[in-house]
SEFIZA-3560 file (N, C-alpha, C; in Angstrom, 3 decimals):
REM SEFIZA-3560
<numar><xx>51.499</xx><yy>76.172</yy><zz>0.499</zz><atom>N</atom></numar>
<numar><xx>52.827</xx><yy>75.637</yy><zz>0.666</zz><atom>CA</atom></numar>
<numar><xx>53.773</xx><yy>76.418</yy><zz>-0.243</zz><atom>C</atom></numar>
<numar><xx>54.853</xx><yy>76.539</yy><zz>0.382</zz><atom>N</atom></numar>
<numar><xx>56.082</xx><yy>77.753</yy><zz>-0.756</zz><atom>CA</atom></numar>
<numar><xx>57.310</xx><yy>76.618</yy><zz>-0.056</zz><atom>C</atom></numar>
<numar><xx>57.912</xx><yy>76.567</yy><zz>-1.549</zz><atom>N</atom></numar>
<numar><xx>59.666</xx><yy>76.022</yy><zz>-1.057</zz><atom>CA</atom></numar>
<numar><xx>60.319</xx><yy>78.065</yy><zz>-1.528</zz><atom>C</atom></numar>
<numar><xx>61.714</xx><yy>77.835</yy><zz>-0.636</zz><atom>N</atom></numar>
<numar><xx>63.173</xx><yy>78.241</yy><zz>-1.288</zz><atom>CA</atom></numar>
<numar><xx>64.031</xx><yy>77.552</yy><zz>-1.617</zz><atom>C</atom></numar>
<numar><xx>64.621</xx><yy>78.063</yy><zz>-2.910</zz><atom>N</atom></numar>
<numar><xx>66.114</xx><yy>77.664</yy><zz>-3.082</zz><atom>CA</atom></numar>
<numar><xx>66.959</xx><yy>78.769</yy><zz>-3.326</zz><atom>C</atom></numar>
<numar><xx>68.168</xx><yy>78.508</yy><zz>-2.969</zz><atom>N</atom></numar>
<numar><xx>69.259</xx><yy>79.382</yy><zz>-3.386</zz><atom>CA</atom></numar>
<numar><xx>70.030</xx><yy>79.343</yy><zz>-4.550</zz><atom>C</atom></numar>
<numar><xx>69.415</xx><yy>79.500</yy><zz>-5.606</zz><atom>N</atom></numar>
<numar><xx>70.961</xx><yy>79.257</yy><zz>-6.697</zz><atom>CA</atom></numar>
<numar><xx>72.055</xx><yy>80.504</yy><zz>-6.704</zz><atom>C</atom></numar>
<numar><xx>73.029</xx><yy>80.220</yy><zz>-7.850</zz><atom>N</atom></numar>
<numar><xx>74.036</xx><yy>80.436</yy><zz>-7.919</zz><atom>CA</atom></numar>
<numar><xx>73.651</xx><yy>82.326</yy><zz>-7.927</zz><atom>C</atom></numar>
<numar><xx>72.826</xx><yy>82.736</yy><zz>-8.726</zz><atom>N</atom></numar>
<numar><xx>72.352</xx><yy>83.912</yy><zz>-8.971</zz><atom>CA</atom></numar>
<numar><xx>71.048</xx><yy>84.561</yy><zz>-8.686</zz><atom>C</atom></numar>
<numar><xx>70.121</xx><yy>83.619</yy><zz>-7.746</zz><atom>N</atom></numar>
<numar><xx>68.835</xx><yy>84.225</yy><zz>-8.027</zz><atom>CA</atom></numar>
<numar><xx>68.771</xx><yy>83.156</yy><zz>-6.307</zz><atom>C</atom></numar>
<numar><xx>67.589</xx><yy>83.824</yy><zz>-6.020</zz><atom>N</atom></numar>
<numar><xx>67.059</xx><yy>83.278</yy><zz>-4.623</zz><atom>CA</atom></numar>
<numar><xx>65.529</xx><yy>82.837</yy><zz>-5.704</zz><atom>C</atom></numar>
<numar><xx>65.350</xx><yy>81.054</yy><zz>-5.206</zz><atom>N</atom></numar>
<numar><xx>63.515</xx><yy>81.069</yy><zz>-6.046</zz><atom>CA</atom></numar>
<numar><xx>63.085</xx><yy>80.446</yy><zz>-5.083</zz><atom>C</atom></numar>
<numar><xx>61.890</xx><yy>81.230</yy><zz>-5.556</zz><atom>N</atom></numar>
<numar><xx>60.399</xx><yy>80.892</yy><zz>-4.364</zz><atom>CA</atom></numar>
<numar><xx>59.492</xx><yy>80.207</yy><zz>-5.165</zz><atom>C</atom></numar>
<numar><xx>59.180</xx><yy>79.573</yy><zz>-5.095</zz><atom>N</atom></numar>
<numar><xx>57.568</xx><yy>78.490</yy><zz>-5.388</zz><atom>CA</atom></numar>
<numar><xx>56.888</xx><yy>78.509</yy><zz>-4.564</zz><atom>C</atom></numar>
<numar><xx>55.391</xx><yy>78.876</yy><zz>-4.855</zz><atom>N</atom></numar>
<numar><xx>53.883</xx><yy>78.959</yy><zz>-4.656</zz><atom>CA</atom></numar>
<numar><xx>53.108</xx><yy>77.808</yy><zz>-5.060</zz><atom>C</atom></numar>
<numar><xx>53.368</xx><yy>77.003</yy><zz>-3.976</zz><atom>N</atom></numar>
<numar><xx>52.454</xx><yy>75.930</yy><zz>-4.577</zz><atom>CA</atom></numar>
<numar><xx>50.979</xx><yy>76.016</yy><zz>-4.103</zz><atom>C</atom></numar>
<numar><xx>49.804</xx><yy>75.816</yy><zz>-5.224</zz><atom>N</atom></numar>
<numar><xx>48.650</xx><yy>76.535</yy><zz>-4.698</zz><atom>CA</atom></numar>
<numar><xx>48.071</xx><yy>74.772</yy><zz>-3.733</zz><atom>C</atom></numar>
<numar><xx>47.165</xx><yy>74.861</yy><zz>-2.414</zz><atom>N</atom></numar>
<numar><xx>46.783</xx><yy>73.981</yy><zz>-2.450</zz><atom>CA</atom></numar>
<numar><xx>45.669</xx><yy>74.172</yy><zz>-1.759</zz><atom>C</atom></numar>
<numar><xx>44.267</xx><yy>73.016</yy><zz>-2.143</zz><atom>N</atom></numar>
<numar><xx>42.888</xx><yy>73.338</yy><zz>-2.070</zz><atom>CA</atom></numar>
<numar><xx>42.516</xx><yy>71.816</yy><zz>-1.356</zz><atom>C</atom></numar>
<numar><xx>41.448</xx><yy>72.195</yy><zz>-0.557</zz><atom>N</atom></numar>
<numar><xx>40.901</xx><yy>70.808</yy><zz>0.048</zz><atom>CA</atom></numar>
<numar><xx>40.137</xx><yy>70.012</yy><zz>-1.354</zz><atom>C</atom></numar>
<numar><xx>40.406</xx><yy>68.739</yy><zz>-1.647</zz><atom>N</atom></numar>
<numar><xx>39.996</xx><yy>67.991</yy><zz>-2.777</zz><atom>CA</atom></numar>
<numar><xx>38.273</xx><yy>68.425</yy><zz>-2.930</zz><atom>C</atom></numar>
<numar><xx>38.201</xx><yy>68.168</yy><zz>-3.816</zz><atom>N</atom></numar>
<numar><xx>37.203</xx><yy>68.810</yy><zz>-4.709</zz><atom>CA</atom></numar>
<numar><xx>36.701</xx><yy>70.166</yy><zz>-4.523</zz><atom>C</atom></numar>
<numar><xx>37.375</xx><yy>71.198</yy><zz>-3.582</zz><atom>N</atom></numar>
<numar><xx>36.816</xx><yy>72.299</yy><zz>-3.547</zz><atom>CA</atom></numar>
<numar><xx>36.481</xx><yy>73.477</yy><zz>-4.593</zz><atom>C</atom></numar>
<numar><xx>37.864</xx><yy>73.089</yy><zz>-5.508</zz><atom>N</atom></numar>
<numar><xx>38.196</xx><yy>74.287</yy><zz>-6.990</zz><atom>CA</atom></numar>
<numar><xx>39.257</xx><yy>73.560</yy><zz>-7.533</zz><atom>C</atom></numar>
<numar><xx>39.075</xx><yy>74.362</yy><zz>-8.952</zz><atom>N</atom></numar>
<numar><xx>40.399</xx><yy>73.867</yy><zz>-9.676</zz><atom>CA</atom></numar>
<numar><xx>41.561</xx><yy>74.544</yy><zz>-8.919</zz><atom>C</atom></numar>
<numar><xx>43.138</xx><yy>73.962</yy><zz>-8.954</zz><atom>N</atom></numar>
<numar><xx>44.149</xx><yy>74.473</yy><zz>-8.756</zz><atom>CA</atom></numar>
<numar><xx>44.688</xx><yy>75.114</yy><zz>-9.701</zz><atom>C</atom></numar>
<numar><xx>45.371</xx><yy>76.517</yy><zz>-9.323</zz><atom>N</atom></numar>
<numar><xx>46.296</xx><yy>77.338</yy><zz>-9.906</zz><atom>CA</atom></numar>
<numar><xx>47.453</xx><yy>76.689</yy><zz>-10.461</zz><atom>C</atom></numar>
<numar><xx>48.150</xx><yy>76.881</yy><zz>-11.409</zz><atom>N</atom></numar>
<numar><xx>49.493</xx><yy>76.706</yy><zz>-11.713</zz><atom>CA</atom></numar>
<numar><xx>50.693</xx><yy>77.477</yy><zz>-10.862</zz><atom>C</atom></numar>
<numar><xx>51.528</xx><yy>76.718</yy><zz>-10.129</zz><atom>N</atom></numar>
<numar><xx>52.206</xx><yy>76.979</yy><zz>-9.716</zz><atom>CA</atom></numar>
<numar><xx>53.138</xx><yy>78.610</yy><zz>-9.917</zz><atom>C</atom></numar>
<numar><xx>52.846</xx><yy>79.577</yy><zz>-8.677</zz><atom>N</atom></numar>
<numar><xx>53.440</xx><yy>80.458</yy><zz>-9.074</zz><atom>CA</atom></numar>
<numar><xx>55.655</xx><yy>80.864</yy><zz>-8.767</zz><atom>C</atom></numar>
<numar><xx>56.058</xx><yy>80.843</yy><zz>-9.426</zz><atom>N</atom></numar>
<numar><xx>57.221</xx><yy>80.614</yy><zz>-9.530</zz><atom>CA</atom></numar>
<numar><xx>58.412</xx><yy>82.688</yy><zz>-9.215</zz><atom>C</atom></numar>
<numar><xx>59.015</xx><yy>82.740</yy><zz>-8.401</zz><atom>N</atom></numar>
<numar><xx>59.646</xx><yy>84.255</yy><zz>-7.881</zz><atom>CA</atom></numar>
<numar><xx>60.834</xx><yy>84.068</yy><zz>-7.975</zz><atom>C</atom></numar>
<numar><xx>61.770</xx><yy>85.006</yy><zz>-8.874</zz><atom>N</atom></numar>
<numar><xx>63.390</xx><yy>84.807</yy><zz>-9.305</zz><atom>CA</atom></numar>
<numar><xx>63.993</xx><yy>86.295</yy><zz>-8.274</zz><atom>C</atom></numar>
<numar><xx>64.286</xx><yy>85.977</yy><zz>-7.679</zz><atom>N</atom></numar>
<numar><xx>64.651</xx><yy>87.600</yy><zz>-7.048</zz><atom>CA</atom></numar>
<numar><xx>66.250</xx><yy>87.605</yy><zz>-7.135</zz><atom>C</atom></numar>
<numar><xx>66.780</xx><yy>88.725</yy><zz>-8.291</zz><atom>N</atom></numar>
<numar><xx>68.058</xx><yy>88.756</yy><zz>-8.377</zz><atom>CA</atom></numar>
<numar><xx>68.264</xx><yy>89.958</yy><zz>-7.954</zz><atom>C</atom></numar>
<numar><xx>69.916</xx><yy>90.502</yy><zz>-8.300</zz><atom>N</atom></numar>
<numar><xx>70.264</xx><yy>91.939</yy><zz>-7.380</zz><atom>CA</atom></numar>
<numar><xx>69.132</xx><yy>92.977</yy><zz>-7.609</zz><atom>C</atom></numar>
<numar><xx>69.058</xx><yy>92.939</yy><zz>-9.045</zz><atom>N</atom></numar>
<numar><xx>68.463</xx><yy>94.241</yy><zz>-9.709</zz><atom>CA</atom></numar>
<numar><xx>67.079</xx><yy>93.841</yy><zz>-10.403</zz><atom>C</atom></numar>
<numar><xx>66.567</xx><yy>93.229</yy><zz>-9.742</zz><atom>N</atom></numar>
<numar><xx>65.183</xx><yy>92.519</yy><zz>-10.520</zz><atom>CA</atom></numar>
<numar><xx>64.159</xx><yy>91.062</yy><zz>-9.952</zz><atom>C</atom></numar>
<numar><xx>62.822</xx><yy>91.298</yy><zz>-10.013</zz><atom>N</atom></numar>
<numar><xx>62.502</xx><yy>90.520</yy><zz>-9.380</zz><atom>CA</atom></numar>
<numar><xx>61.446</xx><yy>89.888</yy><zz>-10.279</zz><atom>C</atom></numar>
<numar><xx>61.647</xx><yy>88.680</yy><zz>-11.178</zz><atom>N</atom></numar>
<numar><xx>60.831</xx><yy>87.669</yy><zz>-12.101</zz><atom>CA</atom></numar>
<numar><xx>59.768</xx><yy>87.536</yy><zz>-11.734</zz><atom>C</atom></numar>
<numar><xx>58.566</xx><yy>87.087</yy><zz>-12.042</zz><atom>N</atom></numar>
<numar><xx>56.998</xx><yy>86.275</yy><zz>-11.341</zz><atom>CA</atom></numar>
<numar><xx>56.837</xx><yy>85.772</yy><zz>-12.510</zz><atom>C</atom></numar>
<numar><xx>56.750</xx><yy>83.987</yy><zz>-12.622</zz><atom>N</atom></numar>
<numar><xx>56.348</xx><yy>83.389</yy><zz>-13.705</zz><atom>CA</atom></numar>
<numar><xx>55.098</xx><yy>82.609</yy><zz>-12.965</zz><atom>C</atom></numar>
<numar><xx>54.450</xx><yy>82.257</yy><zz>-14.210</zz><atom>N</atom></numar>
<numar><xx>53.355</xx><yy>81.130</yy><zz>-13.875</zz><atom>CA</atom></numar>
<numar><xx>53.018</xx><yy>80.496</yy><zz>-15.069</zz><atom>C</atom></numar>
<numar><xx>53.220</xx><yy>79.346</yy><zz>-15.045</zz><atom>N</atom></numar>
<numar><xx>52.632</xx><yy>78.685</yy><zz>-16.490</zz><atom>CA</atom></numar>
<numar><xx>50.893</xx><yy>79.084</yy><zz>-16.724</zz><atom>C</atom></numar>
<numar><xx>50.674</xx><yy>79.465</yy><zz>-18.466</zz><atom>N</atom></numar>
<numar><xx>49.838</xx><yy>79.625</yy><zz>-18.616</zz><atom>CA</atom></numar>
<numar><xx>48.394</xx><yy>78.458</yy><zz>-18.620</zz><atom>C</atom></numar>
<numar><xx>46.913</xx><yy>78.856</yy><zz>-18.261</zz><atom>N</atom></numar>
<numar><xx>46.513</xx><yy>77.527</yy><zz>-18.015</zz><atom>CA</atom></numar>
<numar><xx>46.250</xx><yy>76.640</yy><zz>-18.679</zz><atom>C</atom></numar>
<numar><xx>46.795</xx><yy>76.838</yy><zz>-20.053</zz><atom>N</atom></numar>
<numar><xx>46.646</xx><yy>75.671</yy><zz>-21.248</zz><atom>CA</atom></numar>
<numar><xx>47.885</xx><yy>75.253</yy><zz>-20.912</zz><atom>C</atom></numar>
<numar><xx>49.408</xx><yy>75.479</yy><zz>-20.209</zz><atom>N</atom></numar>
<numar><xx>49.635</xx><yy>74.667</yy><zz>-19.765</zz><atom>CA</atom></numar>
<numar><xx>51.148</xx><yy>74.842</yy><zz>-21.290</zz><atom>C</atom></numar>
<numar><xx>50.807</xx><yy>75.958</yy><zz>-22.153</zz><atom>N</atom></numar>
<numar><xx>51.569</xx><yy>75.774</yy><zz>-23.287</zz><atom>CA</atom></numar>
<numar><xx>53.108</xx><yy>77.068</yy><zz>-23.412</zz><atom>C</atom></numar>
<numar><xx>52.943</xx><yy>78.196</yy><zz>-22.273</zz><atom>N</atom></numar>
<numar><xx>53.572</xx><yy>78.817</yy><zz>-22.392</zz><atom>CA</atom></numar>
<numar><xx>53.768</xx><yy>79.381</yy><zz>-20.821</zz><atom>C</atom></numar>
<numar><xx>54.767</xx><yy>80.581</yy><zz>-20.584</zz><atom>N</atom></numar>
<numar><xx>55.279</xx><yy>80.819</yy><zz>-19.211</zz><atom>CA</atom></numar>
<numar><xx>54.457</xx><yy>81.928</yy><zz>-18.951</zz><atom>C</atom></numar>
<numar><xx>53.860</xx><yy>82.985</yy><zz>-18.349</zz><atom>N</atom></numar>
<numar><xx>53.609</xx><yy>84.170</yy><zz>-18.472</zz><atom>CA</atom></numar>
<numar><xx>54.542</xx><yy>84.199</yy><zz>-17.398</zz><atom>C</atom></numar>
<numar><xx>55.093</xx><yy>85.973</yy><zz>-17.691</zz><atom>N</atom></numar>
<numar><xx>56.341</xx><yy>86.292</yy><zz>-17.110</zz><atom>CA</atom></numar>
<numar><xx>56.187</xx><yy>87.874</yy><zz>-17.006</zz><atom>C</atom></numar>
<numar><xx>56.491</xx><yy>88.527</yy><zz>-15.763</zz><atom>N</atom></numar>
<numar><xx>56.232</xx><yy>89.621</yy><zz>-15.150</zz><atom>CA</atom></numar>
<numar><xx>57.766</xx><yy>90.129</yy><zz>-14.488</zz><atom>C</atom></numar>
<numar><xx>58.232</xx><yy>91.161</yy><zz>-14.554</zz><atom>N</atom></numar>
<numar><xx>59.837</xx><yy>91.513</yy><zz>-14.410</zz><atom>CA</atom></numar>
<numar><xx>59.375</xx><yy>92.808</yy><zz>-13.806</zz><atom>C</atom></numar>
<numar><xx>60.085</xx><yy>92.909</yy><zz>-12.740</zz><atom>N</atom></numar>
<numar><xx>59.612</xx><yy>94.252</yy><zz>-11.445</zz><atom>CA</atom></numar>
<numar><xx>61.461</xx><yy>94.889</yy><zz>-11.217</zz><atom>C</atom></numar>
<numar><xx>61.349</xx><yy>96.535</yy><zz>-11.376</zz><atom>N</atom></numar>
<numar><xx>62.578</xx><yy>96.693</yy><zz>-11.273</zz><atom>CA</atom></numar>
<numar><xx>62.537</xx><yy>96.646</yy><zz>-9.388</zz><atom>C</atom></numar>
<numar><xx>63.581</xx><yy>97.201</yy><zz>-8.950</zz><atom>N</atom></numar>
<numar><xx>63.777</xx><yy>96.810</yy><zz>-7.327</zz><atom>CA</atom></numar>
<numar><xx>62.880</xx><yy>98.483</yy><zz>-6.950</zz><atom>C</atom></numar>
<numar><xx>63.194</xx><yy>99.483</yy><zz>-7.527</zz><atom>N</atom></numar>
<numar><xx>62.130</xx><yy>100.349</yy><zz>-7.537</zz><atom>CA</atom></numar>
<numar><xx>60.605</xx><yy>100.003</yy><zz>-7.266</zz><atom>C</atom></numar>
<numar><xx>59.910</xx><yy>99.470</yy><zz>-8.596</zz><atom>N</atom></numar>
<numar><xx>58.786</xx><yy>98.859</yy><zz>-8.551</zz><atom>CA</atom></numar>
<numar><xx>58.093</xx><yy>98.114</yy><zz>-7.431</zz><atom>C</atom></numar>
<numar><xx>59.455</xx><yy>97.263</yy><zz>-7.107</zz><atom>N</atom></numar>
<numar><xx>59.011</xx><yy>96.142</yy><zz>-6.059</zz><atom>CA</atom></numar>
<numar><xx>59.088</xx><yy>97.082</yy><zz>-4.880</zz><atom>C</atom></numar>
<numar><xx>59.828</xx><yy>97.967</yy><zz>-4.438</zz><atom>N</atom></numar>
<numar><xx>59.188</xx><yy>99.011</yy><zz>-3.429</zz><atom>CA</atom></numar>
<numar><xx>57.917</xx><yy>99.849</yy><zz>-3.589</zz><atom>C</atom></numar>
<numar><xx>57.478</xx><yy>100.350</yy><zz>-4.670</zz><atom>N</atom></numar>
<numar><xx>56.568</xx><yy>100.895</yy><zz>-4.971</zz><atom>CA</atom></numar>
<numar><xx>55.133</xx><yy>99.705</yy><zz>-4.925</zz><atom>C</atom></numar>
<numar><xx>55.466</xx><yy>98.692</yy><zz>-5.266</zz><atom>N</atom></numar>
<numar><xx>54.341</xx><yy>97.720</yy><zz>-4.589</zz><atom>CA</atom></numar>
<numar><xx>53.789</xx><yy>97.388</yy><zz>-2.668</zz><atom>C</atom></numar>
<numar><xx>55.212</xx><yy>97.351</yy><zz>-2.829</zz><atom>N</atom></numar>
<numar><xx>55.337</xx><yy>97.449</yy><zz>-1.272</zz><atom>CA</atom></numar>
<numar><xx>54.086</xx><yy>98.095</yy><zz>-0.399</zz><atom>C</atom></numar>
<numar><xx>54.812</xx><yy>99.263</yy><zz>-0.671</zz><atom>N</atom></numar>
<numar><xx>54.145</xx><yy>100.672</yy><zz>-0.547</zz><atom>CA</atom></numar>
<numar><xx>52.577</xx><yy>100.418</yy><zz>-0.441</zz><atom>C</atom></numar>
<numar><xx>52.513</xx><yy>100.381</yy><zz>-1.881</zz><atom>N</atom></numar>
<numar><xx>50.703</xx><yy>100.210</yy><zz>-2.404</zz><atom>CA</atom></numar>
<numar><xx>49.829</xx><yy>99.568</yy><zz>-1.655</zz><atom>C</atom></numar>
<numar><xx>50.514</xx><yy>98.016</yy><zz>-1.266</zz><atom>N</atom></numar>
<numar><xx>49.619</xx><yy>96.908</yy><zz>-0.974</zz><atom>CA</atom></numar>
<numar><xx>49.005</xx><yy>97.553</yy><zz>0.685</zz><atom>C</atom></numar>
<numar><xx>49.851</xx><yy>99.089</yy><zz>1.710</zz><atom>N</atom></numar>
<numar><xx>49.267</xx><yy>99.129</yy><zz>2.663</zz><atom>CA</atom></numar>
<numar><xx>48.460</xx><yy>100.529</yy><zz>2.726</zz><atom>C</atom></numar>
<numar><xx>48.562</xx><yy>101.315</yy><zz>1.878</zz><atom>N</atom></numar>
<numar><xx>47.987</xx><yy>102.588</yy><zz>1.551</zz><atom>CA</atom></numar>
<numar><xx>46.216</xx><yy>102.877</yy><zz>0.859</zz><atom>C</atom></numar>
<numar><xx>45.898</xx><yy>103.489</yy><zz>1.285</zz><atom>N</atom></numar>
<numar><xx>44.391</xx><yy>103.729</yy><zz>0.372</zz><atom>CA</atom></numar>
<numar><xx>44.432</xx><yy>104.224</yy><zz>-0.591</zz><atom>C</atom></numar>
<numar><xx>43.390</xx><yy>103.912</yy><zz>-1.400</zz><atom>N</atom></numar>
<numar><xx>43.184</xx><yy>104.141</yy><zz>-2.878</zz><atom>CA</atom></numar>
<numar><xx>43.717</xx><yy>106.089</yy><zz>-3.222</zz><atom>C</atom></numar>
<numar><xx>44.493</xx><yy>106.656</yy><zz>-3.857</zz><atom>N</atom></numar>
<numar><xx>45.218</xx><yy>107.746</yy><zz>-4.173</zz><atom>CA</atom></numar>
<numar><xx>45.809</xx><yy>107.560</yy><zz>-5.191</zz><atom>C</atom></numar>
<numar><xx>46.934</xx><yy>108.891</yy><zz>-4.995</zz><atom>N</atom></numar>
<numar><xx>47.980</xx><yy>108.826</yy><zz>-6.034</zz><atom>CA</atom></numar>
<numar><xx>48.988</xx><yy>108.619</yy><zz>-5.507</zz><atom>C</atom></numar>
<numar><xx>50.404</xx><yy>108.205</yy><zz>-5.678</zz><atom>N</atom></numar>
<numar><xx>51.741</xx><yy>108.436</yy><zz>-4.245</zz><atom>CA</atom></numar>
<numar><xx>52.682</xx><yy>108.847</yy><zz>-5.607</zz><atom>C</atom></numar>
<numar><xx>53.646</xx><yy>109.270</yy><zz>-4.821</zz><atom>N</atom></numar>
<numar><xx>55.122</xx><yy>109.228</yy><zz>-5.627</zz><atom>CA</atom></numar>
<numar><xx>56.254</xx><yy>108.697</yy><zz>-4.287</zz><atom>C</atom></numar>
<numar><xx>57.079</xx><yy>108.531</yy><zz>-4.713</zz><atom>N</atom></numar>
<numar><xx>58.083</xx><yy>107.670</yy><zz>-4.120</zz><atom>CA</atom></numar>
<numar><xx>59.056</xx><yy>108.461</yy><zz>-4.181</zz><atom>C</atom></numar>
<numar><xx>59.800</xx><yy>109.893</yy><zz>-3.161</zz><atom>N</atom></numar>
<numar><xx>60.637</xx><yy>110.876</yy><zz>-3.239</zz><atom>CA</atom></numar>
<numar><xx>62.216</xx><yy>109.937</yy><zz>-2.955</zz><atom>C</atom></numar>
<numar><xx>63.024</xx><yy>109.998</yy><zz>-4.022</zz><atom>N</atom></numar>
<numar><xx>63.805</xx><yy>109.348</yy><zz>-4.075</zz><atom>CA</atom></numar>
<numar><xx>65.452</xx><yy>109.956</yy><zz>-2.572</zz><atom>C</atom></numar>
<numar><xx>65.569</xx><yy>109.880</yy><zz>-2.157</zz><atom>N</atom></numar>
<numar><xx>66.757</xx><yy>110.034</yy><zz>-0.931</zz><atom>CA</atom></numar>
<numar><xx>68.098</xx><yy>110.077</yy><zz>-1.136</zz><atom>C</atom></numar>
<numar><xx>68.405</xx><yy>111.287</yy><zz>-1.499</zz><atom>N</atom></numar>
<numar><xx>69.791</xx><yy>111.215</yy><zz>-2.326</zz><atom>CA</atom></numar>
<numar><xx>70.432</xx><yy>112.563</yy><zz>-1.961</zz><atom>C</atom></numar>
//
C-alpha cells in the first residue's frame, strides 16, 4: 500500500510495508520527499529511535533509473548540452 500527498514544496510518497499476519516482521514505513532539485528516502530506524535519511541529486535519481534496467558493467551518463 503507498499514499500521495502534495505539499506546499515537496510531492510525499509513503510505503506502507504490508504482510499476511504472522508471516514476518514488518518494515518501518518507507517515507519519499521529491522536491525540484532533490529526492529524500527516509525510514525510521528499527529501534524505532532515529530517521535514516538518503538525499539523491535529480542526476543520481536518473542514474538509478538507468541502473535498475541494465546488466552488471560500468555506464557513464553523457550529459546533452
Amino acid at each position: 500500500m503507498f499514499t500521495i500527498e502534495h505539499d506546499f514544496d515537496a510531492t510525499v510518497i509513503t510505503l506502507i510495508d504490508e504482510a499476511e499476519p504472522q508471516s514476518r516482521p514488518l518494515n518501518e514505513d518507507v517515507v519519499i520527499l521529491t522536491f525540484d532539485d532533490r529526492v529524500v528516502i527516509e525510514q525510521m530506524s528499527p529501534d524505532g529511535d532515529e530517521v535514516n535519511r538518503v538525499t539523491f541529486t535529480m542526476h543520481q535519481l536518473a542514474e538509478l533509473r538507468l541502473a535498475l534496467n541494465l546488466p552488471e558493467g560500468n555506464y557513464r551518463i553523457e550529459k546533452q548540452g
